[in-house]
Structures are given as structure tokens and as C-alpha cells.
C-alpha positions as CSV (number, residue, x, y, z in Angstrom):
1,X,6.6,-72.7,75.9
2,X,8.6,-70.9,78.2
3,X,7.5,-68.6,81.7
4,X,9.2,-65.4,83.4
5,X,8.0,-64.5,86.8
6,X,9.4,-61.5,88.4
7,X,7.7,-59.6,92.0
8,X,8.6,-56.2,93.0
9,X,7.9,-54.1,96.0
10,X,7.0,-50.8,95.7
11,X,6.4,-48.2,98.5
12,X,3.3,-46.4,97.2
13,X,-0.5,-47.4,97.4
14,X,-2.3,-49.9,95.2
15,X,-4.2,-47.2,93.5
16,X,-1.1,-45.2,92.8
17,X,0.8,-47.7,91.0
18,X,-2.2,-49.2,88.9
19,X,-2.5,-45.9,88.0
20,X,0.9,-45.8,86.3
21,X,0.6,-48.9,84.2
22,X,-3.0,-48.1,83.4
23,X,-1.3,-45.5,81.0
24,X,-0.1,-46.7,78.1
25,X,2.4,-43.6,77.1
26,X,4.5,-45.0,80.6
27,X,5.2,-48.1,78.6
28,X,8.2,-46.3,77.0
29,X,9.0,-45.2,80.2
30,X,10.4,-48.5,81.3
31,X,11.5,-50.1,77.6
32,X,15.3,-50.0,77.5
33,X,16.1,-47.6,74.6
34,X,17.9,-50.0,73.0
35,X,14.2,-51.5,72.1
36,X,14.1,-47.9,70.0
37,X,10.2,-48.6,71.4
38,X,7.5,-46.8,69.7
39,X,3.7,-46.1,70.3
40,X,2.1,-46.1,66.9
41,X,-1.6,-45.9,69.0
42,X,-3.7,-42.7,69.6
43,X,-2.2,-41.2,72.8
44,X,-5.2,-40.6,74.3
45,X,-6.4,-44.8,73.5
46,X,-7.1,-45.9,77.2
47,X,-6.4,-49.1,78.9
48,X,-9.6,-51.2,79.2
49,X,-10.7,-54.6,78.1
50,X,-10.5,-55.3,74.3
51,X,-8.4,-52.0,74.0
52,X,-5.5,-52.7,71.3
53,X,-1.9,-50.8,71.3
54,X,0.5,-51.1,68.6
55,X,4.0,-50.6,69.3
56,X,7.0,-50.6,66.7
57,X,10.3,-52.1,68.5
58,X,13.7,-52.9,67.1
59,X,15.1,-56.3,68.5
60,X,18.4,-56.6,67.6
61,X,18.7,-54.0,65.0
62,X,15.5,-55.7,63.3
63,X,12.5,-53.6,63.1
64,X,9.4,-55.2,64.1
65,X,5.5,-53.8,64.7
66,X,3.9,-55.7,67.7
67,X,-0.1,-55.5,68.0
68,X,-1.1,-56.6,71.7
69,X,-4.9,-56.9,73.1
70,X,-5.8,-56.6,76.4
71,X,-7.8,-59.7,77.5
72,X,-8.6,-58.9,81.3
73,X,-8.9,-55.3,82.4
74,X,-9.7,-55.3,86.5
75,X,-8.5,-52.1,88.3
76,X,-6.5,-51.9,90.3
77,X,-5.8,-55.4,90.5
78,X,-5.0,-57.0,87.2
79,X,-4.7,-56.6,83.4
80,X,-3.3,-59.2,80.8
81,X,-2.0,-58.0,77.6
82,X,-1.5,-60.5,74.5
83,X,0.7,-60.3,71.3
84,X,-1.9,-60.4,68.6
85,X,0.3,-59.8,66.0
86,X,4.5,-59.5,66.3
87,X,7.3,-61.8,66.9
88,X,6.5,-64.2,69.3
89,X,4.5,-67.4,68.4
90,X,2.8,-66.2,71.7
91,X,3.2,-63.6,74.3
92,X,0.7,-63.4,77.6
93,X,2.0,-61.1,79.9
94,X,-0.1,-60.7,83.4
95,X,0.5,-58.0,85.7
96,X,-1.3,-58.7,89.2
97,X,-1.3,-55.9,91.7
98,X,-1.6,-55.9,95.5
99,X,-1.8,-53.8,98.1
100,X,-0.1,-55.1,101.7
101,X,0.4,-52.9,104.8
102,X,0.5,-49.6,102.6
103,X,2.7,-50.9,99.7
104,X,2.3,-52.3,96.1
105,X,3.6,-55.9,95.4
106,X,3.7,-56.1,91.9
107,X,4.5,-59.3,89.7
108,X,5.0,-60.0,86.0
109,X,3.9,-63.5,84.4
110,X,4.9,-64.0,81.6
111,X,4.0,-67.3,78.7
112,X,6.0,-66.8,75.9
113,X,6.6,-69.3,72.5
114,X,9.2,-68.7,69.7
115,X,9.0,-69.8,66.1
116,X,11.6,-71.9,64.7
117,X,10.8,-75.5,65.3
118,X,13.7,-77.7,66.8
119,X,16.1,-74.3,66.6
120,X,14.1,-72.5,68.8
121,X,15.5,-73.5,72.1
122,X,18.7,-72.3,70.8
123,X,17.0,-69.2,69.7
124,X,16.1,-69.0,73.4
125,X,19.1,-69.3,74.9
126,X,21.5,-67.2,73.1
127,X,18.8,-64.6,72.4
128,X,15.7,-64.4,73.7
129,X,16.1,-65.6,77.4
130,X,18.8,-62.9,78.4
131,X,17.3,-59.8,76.1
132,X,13.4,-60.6,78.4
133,X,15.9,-60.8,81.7
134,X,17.5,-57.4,80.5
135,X,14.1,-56.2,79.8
136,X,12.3,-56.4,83.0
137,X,16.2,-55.6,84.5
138,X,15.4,-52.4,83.4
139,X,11.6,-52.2,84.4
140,X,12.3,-53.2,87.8
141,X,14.8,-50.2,87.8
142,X,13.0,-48.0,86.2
143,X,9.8,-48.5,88.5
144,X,11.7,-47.8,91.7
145,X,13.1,-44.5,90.8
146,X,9.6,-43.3,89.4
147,X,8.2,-44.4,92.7
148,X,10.9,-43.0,94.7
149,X,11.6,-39.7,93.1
150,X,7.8,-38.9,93.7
């Protein structure tokens, strides 16, 4: 199993910035477009416990649908989404939110597993490893010029 941890600071309120991850369409807003990410759910399916989005990616060129659940729903604080069906043997990604002198700190944790038995630390490192680093790259960016530009 393998874990990626990344914290940002943003200058905005608590409630603010929950707000913004609350809604699912934003999602898109920080995938890199090379992800080519889809939202195949409802647009008006809201985030809350036991709520399910399905998402079409490509990774590489492949095409892939991704199913996640989200397992803990607690505004503004928390939410944890989980692959329930896609291409990671698991994927828990928990997004904890909190509020000091006026800003947000933000952090990301996520537990992933690959398929691919003994090849799959080599799967990690010449794939996976960099393209998640790239990933939240991107989010991190992303997230400061929404929060700036407002």
C-alpha cells in the first residue's frame, strides 16, 4: 500500500472552502485535462454520506470508469471518498479541513494499492507515483487561483 499527504493554505474561511469541494461539478475544476475527466453522475447528485459519483478518466490514453463512495460526510470539516469500482486495488482519499486565524488549512491523505503482484512497485514508480504527484501539482494550483481570483 502506498500514502500521499499533501497540506495547503488557503486564505478564505472554513465554510468557504468546504463549500467548494462540497460540489462535485468543481472536481473537474482541478483534474489536469490531460485526465480528459468526466462526470457521468446527475449534476445536481449532492455530496453527503453514501452519495456515489461516477467519473470516466483516461490515464495514459486508456479509458477507464471510476465509481467512488463517500464513506464520511462531516461539514465543514471532513469527507472521505473511496474507489468502489476503477483502477486501483484501493483508493481512500480524506480531505480534512480547518479553520486557523481566518484561513483554511486543507490536507489530502491518500491510501492507495495497485494490481499487479510483484510488478507493481515498478508500476508505481515509473507510473503511478509521478502521474498522483502531477495530479495534486495541479490541484494545489488550481485551488489558489480559485481562491485568489475571488
Amino acid at each position: 500500500m502506498y500514502i500521499f499527504e499533501q497540506t495547503q493554505k488557503i486564505n478564505k474561511p472554513l465554510d468557504e472552502v468546504f463549500e467548494f469541494f462540497s460540489k462535485p461539478e468543481n472536481l473537474g475544476k482541478i483534474t489536469p485535462n490531460w485526465l480528459k475527466f468526466e462526470i457521468k453522475t446527475s449534476p445536481d447528485q449532492t455530496m453527503k454520506k453514501n452519495a456515489v459519483f461516477i467519473y470516466k478518466i483516461k490515464f495514459h490514453n486508456v479509458p477507464m470508469k471510476w465509481k467512488t463512495l463517500i464513506t464520511k460526510y462531516e461539514p465543514p470539516y471532513l469527507f472521505v471518498d473511496e474507489q468502489a469500482n476503477g483502477p486501483y486495488k484501493k483508493w481512500v482519499h480524506t480531505h480534512t479541513f480547518e479553520e486557523v486565524n481566518g484561513f483554511t488549512i486543507m490536507s489530502d491523505k491518500l491510501e492507495y494499492d495497485l494490481y499487479g503482484g510483484i510488478f507493481k512497485s515498478i508500476l508505481h514508480s515509473a507510473f503511478i507515483k509521478n502521474s498522483i504527484e502531477q495530479i495534486f501539482d495541479y490541484r494545489k494550483t488550481i485551488i489558489s487561483r480559485e481562491f485568489e481570483s475571488e
